[in-house]
PyMOL Python script that loads the backbone (N, CA, C, O; Angstrom):
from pymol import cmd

cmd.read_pdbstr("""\
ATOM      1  N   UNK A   1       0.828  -1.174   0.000  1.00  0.00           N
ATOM      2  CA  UNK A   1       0.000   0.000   0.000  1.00  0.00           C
ATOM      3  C   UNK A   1       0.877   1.244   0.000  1.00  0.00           C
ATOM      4  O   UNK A   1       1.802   1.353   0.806  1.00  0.00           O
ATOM      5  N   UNK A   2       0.626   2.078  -0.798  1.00  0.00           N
ATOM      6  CA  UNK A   2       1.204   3.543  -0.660  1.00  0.00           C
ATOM      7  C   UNK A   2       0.942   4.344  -0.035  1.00  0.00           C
ATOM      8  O   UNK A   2       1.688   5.293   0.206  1.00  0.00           O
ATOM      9  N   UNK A   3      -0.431   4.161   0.500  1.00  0.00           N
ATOM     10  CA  UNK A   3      -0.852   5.050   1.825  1.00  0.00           C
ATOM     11  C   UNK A   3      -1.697   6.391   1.091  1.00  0.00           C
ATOM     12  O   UNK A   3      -2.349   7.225   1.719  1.00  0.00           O
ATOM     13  N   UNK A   4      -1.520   6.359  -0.246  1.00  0.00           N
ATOM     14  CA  UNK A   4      -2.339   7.777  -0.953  1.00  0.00           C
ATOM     15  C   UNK A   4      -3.540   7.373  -0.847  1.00  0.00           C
ATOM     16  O   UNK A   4      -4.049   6.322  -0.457  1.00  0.00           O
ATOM     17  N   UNK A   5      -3.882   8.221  -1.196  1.00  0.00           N
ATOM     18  CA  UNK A   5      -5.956   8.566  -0.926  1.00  0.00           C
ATOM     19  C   UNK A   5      -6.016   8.035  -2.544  1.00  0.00           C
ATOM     20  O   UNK A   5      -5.216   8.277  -3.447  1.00  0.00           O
ATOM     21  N   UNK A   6      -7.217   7.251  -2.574  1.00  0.00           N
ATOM     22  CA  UNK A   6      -7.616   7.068  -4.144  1.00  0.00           C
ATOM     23  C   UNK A   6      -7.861   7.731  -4.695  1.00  0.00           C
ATOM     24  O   UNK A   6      -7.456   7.658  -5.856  1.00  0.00           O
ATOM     25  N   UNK A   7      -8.820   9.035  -4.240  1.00  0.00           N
ATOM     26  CA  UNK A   7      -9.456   9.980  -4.465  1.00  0.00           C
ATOM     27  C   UNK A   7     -10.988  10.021  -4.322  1.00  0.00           C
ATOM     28  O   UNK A   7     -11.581  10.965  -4.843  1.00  0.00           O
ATOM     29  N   UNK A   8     -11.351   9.521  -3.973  1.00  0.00           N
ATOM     30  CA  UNK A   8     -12.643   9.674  -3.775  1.00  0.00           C
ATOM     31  C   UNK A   8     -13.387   8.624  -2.497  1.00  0.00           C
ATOM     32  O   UNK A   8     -12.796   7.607  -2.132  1.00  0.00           O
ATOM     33  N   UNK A   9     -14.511   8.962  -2.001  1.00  0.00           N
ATOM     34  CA  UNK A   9     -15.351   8.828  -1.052  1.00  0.00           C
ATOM     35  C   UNK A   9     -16.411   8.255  -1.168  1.00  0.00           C
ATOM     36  O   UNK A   9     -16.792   8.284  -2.338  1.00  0.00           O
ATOM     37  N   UNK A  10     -17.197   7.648  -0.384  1.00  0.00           N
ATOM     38  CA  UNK A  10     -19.069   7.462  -0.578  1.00  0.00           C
ATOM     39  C   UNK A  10     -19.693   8.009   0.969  1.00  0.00           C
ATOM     40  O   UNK A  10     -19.298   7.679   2.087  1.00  0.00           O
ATOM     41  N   UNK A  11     -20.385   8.602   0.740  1.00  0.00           N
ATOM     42  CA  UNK A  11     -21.226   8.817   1.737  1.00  0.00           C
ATOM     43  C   UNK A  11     -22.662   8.690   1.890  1.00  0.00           C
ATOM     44  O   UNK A  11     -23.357   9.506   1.285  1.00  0.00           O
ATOM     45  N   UNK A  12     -23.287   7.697   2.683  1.00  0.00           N
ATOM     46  CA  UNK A  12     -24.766   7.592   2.621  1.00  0.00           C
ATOM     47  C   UNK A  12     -25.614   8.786   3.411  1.00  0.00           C
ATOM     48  O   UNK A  12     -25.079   9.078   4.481  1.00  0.00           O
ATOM     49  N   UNK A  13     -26.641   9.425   3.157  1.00  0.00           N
ATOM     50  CA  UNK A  13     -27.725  10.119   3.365  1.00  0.00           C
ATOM     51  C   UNK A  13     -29.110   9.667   3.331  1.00  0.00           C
ATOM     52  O   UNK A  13     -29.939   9.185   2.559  1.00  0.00           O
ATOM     53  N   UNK A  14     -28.921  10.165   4.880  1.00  0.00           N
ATOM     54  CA  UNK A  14     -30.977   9.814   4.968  1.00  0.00           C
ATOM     55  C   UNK A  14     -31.445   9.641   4.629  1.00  0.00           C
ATOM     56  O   UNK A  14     -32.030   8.610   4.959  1.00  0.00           O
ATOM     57  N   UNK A  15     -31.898  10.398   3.441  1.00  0.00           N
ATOM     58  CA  UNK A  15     -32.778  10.508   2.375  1.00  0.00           C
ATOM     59  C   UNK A  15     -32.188  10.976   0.607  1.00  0.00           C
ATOM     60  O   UNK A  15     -31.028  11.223   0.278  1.00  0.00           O
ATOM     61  N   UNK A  16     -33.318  10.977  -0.200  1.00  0.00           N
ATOM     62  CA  UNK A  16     -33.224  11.863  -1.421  1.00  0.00           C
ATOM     63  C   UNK A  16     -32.955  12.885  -1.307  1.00  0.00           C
ATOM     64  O   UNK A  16     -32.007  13.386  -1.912  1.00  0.00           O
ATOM     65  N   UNK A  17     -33.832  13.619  -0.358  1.00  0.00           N
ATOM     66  CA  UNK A  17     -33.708  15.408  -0.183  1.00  0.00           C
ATOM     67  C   UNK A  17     -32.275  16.070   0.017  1.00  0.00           C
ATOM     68  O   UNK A  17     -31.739  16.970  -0.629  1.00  0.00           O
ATOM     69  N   UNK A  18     -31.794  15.300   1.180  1.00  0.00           N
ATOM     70  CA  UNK A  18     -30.845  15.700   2.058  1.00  0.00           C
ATOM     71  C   UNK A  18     -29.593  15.533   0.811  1.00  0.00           C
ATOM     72  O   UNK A  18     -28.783  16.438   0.608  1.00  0.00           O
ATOM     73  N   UNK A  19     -29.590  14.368   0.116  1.00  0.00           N
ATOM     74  CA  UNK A  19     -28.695  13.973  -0.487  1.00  0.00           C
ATOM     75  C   UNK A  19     -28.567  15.125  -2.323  1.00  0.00           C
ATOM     76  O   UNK A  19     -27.542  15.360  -2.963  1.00  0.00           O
ATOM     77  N   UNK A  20     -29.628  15.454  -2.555  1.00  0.00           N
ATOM     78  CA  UNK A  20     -29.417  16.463  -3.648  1.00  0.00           C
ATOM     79  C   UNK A  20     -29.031  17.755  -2.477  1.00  0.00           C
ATOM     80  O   UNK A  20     -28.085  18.391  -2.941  1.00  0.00           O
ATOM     81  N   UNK A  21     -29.326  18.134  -1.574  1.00  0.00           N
ATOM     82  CA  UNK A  21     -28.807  19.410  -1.481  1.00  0.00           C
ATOM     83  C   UNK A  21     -27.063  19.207  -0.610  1.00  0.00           C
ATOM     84  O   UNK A  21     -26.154  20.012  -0.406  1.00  0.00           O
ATOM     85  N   UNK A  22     -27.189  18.126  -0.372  1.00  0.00           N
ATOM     86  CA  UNK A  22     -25.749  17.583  -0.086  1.00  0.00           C
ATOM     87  C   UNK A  22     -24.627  18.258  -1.570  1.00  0.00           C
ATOM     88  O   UNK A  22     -23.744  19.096  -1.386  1.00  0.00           O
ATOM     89  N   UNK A  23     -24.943  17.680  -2.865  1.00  0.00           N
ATOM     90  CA  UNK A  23     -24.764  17.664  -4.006  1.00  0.00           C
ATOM     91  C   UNK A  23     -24.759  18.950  -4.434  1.00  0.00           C
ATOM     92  O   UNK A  23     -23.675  19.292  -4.908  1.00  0.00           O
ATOM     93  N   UNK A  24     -25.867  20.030  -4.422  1.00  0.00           N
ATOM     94  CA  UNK A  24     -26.172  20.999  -4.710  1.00  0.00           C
ATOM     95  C   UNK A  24     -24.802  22.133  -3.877  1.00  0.00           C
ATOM     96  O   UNK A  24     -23.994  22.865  -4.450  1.00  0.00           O
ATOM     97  N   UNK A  25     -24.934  21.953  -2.778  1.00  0.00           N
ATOM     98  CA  UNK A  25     -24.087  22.505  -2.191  1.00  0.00           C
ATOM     99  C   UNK A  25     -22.905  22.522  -1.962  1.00  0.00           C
ATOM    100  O   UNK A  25     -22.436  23.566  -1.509  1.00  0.00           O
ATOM    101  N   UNK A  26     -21.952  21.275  -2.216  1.00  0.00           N
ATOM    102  CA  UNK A  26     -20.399  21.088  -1.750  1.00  0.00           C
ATOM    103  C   UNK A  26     -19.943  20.710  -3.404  1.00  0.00           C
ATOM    104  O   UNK A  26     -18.769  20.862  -3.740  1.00  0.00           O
ATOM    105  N   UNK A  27     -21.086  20.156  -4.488  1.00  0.00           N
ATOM    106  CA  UNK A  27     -20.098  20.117  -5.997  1.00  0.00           C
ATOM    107  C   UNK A  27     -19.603  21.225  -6.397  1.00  0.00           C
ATOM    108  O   UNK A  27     -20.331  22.215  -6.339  1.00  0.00           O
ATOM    109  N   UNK A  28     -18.414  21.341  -6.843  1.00  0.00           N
ATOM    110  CA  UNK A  28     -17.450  22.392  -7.114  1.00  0.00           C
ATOM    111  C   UNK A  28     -17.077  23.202  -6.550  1.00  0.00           C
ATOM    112  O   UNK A  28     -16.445  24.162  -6.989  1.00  0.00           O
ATOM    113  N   UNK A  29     -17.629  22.830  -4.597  1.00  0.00           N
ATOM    114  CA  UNK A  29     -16.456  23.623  -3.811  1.00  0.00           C
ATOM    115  C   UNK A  29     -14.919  23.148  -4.149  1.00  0.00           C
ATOM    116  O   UNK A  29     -14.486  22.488  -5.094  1.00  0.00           O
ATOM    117  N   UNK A  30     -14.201  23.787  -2.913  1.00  0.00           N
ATOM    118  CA  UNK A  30     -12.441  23.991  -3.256  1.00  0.00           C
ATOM    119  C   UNK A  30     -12.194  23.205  -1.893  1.00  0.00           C
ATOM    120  O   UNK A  30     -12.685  23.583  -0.829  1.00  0.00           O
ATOM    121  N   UNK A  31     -11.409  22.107  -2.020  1.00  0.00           N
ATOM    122  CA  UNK A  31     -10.520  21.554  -0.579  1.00  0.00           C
ATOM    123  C   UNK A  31      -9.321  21.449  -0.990  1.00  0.00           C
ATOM    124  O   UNK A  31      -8.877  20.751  -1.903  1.00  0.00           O
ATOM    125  N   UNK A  32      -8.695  22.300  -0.158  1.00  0.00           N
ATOM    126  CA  UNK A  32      -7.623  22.116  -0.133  1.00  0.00           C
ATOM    127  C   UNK A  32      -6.533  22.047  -1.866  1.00  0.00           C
ATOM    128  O   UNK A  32      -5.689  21.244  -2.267  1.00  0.00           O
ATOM    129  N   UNK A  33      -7.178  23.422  -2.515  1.00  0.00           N
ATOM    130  CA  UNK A  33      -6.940  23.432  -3.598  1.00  0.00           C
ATOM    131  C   UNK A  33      -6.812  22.424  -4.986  1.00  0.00           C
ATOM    132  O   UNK A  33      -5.905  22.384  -5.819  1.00  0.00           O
ATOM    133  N   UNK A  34      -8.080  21.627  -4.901  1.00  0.00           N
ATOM    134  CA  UNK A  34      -8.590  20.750  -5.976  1.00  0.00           C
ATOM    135  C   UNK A  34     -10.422  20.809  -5.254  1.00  0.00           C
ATOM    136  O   UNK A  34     -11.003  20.630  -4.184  1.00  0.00           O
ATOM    137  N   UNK A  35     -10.739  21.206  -6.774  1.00  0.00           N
ATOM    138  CA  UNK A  35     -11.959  21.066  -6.946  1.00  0.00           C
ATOM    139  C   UNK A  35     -12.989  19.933  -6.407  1.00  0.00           C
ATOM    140  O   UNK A  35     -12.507  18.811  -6.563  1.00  0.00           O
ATOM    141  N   UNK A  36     -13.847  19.929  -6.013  1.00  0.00           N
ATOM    142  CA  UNK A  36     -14.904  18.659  -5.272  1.00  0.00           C
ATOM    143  C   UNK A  36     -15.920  18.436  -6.746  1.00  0.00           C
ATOM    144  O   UNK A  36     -16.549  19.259  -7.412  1.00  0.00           O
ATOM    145  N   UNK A  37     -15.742  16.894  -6.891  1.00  0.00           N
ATOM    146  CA  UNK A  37     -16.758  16.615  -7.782  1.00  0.00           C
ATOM    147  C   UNK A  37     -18.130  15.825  -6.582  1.00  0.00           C
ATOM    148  O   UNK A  37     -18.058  15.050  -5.629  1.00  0.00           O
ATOM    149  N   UNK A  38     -18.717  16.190  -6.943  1.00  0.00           N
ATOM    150  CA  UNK A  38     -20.141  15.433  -5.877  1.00  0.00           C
ATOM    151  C   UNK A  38     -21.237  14.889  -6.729  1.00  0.00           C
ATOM    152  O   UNK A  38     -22.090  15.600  -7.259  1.00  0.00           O
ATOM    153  N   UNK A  39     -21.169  13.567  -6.836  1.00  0.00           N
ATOM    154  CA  UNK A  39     -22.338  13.385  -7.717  1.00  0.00           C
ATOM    155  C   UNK A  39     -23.008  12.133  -6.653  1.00  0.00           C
ATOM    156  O   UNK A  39     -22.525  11.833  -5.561  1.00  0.00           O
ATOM    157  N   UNK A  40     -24.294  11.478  -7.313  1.00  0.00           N
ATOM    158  CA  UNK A  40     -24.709  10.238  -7.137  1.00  0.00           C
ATOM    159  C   UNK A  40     -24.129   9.034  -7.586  1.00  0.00           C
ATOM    160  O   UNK A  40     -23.994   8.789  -8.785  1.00  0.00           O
ATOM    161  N   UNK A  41     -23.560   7.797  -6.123  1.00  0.00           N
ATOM    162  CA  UNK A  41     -22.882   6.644  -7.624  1.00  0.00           C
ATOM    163  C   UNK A  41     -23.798   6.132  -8.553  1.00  0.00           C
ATOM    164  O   UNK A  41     -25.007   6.111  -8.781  1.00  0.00           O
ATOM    165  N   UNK A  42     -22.423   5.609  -9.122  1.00  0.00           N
ATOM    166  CA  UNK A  42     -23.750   4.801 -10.253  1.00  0.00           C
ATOM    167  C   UNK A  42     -22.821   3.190 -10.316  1.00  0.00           C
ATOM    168  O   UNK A  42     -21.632   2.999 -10.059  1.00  0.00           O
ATOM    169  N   UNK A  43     -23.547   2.512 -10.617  1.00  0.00           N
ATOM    170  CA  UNK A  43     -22.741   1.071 -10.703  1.00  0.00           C
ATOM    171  C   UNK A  43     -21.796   0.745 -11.711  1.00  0.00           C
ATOM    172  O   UNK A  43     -22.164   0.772 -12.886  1.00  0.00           O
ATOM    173  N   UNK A  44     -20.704   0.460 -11.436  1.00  0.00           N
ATOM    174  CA  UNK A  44     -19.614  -0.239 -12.549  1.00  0.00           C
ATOM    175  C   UNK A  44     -20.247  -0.664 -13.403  1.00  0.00           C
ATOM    176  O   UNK A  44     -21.344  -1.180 -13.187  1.00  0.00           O
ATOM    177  N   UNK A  45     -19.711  -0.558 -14.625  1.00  0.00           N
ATOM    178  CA  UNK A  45     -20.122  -1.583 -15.625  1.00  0.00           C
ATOM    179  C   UNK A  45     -19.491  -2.833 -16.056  1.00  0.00           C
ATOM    180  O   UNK A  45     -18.433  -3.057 -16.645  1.00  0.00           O
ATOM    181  N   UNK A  46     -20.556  -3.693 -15.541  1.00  0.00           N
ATOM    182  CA  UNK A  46     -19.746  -5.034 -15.820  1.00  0.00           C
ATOM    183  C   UNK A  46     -18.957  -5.194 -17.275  1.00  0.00           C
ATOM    184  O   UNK A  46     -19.201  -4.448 -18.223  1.00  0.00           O
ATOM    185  N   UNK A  47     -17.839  -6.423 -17.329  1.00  0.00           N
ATOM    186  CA  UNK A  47     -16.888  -6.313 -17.631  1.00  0.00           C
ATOM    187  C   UNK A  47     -16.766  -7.796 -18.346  1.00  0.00           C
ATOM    188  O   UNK A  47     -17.018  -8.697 -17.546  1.00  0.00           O
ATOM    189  N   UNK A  48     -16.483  -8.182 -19.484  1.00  0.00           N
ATOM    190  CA  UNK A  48     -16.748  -9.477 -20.189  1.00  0.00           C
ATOM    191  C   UNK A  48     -15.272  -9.615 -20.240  1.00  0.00           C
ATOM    192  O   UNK A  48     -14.865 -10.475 -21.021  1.00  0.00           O
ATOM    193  N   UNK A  49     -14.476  -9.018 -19.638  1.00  0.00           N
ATOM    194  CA  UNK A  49     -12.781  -9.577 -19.756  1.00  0.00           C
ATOM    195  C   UNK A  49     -12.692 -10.471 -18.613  1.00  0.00           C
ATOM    196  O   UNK A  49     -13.159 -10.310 -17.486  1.00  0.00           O
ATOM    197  N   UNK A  50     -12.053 -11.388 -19.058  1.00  0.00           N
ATOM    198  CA  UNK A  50     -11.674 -12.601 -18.613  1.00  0.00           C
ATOM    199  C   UNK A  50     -10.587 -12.997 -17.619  1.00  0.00           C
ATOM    200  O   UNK A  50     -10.620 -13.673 -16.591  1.00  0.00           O
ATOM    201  N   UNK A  51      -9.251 -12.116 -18.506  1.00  0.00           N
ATOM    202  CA  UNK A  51      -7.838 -12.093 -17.879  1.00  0.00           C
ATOM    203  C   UNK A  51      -7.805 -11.918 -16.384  1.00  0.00           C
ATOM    204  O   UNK A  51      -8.276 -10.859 -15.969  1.00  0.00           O
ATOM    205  N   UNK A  52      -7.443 -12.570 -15.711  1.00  0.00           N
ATOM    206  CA  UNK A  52      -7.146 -12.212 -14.456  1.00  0.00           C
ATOM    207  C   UNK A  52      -8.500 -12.588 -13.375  1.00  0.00           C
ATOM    208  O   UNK A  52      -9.436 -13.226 -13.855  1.00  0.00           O
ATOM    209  N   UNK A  53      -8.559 -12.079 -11.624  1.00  0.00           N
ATOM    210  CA  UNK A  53      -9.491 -11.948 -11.660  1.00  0.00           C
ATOM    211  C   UNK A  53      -9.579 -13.722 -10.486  1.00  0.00           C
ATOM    212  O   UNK A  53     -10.050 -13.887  -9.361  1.00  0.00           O
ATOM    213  N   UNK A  54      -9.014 -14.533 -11.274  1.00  0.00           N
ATOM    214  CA  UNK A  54      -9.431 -15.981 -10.589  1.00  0.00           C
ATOM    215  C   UNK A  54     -10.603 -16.325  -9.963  1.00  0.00           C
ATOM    216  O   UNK A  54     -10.772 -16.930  -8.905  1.00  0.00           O
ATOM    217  N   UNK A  55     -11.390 -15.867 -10.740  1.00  0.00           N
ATOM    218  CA  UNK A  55     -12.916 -15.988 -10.518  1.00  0.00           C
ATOM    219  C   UNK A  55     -13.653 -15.211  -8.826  1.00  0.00           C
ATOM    220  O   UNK A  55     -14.554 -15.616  -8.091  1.00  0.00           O
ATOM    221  N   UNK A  56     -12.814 -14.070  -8.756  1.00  0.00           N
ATOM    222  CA  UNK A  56     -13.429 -13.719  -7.390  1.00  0.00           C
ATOM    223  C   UNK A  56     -14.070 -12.486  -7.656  1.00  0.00           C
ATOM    224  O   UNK A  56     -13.604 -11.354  -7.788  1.00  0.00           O
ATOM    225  N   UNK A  57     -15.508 -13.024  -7.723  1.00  0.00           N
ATOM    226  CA  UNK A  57     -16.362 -12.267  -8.895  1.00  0.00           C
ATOM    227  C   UNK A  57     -16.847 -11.401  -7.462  1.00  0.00           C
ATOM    228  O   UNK A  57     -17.082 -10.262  -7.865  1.00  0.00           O
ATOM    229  N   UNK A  58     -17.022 -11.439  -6.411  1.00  0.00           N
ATOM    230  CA  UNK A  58     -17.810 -11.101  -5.666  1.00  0.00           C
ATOM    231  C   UNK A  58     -17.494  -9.499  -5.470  1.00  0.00           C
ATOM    232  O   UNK A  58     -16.534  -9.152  -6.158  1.00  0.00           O
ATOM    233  N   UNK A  59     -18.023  -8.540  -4.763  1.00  0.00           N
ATOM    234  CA  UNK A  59     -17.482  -7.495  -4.322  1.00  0.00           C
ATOM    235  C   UNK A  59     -18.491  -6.801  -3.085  1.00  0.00           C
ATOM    236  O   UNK A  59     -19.527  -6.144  -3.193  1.00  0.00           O
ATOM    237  N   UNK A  60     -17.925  -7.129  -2.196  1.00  0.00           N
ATOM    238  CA  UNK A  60     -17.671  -6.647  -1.009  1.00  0.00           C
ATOM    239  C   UNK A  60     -18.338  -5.029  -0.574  1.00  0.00           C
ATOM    240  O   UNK A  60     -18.116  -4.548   0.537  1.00  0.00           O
TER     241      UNK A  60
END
""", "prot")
cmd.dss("prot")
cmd.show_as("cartoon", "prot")
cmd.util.cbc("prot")
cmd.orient("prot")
């Protein structure tokens, strides 16, 4: 491990409401001189590559 930050976060919210003005309010603030992207996740897109992987399809 290198110990760096990946870059990014998840955070769950109460609700819908709370969570757009979560969004509304902190996307494209400034920390610490880099921009905040804030969106909703969305799911990976599965992946038909094969290589690698040893079948540990699961995720946690």
């Amino acid at each position: 491990m290198s110990g760096r930050s990946k870059g990014f976060g998840f955070v769950e919210m109460p609700d819908n409401g709370e969570a757009e003005k979560a969004i509304e309010n902190i996307n494209g603030s400034d920390l610490m001189g880099r921009p905040l992207r804030v969106n909703e996740s969305q799911p990976r897109p599965r992946s038909d590559d094969r290589r690698g992987g040893g079948g540990r399809e699961k995720r946690w």
